[in-house]
C-alpha positions in Angstrom: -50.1 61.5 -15.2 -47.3 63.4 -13.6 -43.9 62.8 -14.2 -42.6 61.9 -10.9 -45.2 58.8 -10.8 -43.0 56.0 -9.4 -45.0 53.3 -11.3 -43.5 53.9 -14.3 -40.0 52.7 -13.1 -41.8 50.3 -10.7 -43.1 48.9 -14.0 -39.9 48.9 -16.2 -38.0 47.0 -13.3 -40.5 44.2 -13.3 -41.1 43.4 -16.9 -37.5 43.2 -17.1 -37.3 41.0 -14.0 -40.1 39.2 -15.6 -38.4 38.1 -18.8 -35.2 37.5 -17.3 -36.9 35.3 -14.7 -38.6 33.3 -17.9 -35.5 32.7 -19.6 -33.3 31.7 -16.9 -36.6 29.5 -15.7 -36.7 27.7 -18.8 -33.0 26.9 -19.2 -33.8 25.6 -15.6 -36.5 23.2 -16.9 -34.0 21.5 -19.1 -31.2 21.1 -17.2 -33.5 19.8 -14.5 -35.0 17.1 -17.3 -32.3 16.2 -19.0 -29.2 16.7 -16.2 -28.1 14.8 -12.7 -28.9 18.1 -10.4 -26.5 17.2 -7.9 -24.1 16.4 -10.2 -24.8 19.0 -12.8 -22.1 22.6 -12.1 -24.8 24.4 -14.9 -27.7 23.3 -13.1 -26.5 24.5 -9.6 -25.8 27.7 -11.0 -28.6 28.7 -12.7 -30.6 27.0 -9.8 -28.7 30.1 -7.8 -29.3 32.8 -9.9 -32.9 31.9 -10.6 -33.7 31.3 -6.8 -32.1 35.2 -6.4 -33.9 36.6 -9.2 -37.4 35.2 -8.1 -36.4 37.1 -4.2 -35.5 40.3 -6.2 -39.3 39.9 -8.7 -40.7 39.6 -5.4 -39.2 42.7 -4.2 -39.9 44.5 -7.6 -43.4 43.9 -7.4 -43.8 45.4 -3.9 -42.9 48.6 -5.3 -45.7 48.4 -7.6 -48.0 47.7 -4.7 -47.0 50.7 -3.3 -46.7 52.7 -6.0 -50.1 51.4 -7.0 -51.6 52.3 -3.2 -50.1 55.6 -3.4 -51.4 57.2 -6.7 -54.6 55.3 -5.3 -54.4 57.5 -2.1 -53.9 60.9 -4.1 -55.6 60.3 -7.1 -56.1 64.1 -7.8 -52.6 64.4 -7.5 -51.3 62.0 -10.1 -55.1 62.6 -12.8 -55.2 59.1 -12.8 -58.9 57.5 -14.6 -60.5 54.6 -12.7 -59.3 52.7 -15.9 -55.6 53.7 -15.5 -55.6 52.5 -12.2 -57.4 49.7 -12.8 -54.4 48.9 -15.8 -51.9 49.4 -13.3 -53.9 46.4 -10.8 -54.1 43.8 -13.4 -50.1 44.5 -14.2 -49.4 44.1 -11.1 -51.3 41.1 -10.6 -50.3 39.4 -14.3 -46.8 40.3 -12.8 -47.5 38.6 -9.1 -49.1 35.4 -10.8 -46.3 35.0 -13.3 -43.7 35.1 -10.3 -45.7 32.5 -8.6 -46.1 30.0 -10.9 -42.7 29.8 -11.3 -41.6 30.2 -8.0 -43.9 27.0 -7.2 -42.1 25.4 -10.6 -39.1 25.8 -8.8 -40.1 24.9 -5.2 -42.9 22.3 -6.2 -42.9 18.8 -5.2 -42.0 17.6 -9.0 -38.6 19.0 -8.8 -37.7 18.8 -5.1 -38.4 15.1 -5.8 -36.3 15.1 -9.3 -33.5 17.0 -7.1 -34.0 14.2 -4.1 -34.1 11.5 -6.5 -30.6 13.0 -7.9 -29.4 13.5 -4.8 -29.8 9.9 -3.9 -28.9 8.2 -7.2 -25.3 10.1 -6.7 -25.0 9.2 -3.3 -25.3 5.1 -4.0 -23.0 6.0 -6.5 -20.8 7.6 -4.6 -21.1 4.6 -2.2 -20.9 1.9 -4.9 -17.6 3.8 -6.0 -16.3 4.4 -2.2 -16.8 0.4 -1.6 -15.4 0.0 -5.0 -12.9 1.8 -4.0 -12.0 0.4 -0.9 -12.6 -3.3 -2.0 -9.2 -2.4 -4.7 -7.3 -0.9 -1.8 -8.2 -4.7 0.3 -7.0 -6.4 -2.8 -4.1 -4.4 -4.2 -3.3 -4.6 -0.1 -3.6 -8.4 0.0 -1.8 -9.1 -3.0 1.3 -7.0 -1.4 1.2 -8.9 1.5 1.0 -12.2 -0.5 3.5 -11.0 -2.8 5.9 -9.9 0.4 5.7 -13.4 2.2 6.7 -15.2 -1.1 10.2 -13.0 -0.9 10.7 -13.7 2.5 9.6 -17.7 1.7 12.4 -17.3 -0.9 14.7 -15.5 1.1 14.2 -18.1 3.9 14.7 -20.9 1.6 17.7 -19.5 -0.1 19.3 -18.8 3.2 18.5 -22.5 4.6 19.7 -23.8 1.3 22.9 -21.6 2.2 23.2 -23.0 5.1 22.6 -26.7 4.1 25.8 -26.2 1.5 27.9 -24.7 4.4 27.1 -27.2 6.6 28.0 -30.2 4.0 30.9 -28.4 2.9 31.6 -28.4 6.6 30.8 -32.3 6.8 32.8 -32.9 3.9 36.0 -30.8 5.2 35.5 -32.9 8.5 35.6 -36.0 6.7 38.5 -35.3 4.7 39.9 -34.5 7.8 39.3 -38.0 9.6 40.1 -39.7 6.7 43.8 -37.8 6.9 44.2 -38.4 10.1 42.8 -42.3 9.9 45.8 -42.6 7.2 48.2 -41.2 9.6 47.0 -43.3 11.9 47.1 -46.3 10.1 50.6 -45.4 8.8 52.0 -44.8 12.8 49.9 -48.2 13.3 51.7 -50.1 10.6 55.6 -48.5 11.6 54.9 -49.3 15.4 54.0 -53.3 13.7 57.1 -53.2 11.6 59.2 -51.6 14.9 57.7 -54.3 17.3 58.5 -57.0 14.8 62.0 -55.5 14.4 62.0 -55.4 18.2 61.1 -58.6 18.3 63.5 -60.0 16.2 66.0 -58.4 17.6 65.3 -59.5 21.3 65.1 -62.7 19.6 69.0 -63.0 18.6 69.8 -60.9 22.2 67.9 -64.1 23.3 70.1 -66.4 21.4 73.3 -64.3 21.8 72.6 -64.3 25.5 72.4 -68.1 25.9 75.9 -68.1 23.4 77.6 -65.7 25.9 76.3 -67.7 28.8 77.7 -71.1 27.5 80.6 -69.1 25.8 81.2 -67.6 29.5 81.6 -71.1 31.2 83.9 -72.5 28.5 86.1 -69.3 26.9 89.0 -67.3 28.1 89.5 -63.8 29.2 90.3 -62.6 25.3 87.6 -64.9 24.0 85.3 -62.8 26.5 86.4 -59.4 25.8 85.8 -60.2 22.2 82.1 -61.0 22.8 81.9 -58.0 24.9 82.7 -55.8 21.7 80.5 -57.9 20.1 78.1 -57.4 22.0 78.2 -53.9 22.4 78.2 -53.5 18.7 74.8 -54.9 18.8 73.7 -52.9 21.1 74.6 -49.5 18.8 72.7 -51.7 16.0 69.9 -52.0 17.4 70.0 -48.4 19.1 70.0 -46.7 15.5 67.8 -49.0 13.9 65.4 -47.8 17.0 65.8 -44.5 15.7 65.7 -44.3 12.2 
């Protein structure tokens, strides 16, 4: 075998794939058992980097196809036996079969329907919590709203209650007031009853004076009629100031 043969790196590349491929494929398997997938940051990752590294074992082993088809072309060239060749097939096709088998574990119906079921479970949850959600946004919402028309039931009845006290203090300043002015009036009321009685009286005696002066006037002399004149007049001033006090 020559040295340039590219089989041999062909080779190393895909065993190492290989095992790399096995050991991120079985972490996979776990995660996928015992984890939410949609949910799961570990799972998603790994889900990546095995989905890449099955692509790249795919590449890998079409190198050793045509590294295998090559030597097989120009066999005198590379002094290969029918059983080296043969060595390098079933490698090759171990390798191929490996990469599909768990290229179908990771494409296969049992975990596209774990990952759907996931998938699903997370989005009722998702929902449950959004209506959840939204049903404590209604009732933090409707308790505001309650809570903001008992202030402004408060406020309204403090400020009619307010206005209920002004308006009696108003009703009782008004009634104060008539009440003064229903004394005044009672007081004018009574002095104009005392006046007209003193008015009366008095016209009474002018009465009687009147008819003295009259019958005084037929019988009297001039002095005795001056004199009543004064006397008279006197009155008059009497009465005057008691008119005015």
């Amino acid at each position: 075998m020559a040295m340039s043969d590219p089989f041999d790196v062909a080779r190393d590349e895909v065993e190492t794939a290989v095992r790399k491929v096995r050991r991120l494929h079985k972490e996979w398997l776990r995660l996928l058992e015992t984890e939410n997938t949609s949910e799961s940051r570990s799972f998603q990752e790994i889900h990546r980097e095995l989905t890449g590294e099955l692509q790249q074992l795919v590449s890998d082993l079409g190198e050793v196809e045509r590294s295998i088809k090559a030597v097989e072309e120009n066999r005198q060239r590379f002094h290969l036996s029918d059983a080296q060749l043969a060595a390098r097939k079933d490698f090759w096709a171990a390798s191929t079969a490996a990469q599909k088998d768990l290229q179908s574990s990771v494409t296969g119906q049992a975990a596209r329907s774990k990952m759907d079921g996931d998938r699903k479970r997370t989005l009722l949850v998702r929902q449950d919590q959004a209506q959840e959600q939204q049903q404590q946004r209604l009732t933090q919402e409707s308790k505001a709203f309650h809570e903001e028309q008992r202030l402004l039931q408060r406020q309204l009845l403090a400020s009619q209650e307010d206005e209920l006290e002004a308006l009696e203090r108003g009703t009782q300043r008004l009634g104060q007031v008539a009440y003064t002015i229903n004394g005044e009036l009672e007081s004018q009321q009574k002095l104009l009853d005392e006046l007209n009685e003193d008015v009366g009286r008095e016209m009474e005696r002018m009465d009687v004076v009147t008819k003295s002066m009259g019958a005084l006037l037929k019988t009297s002399n001039r002095g005795q009629i001056y004199m009543v004149g004064a006397a008279i007049l006197l009155f008059l001033i009497l009465v005057f100031l008691i008119l005015n006090t």
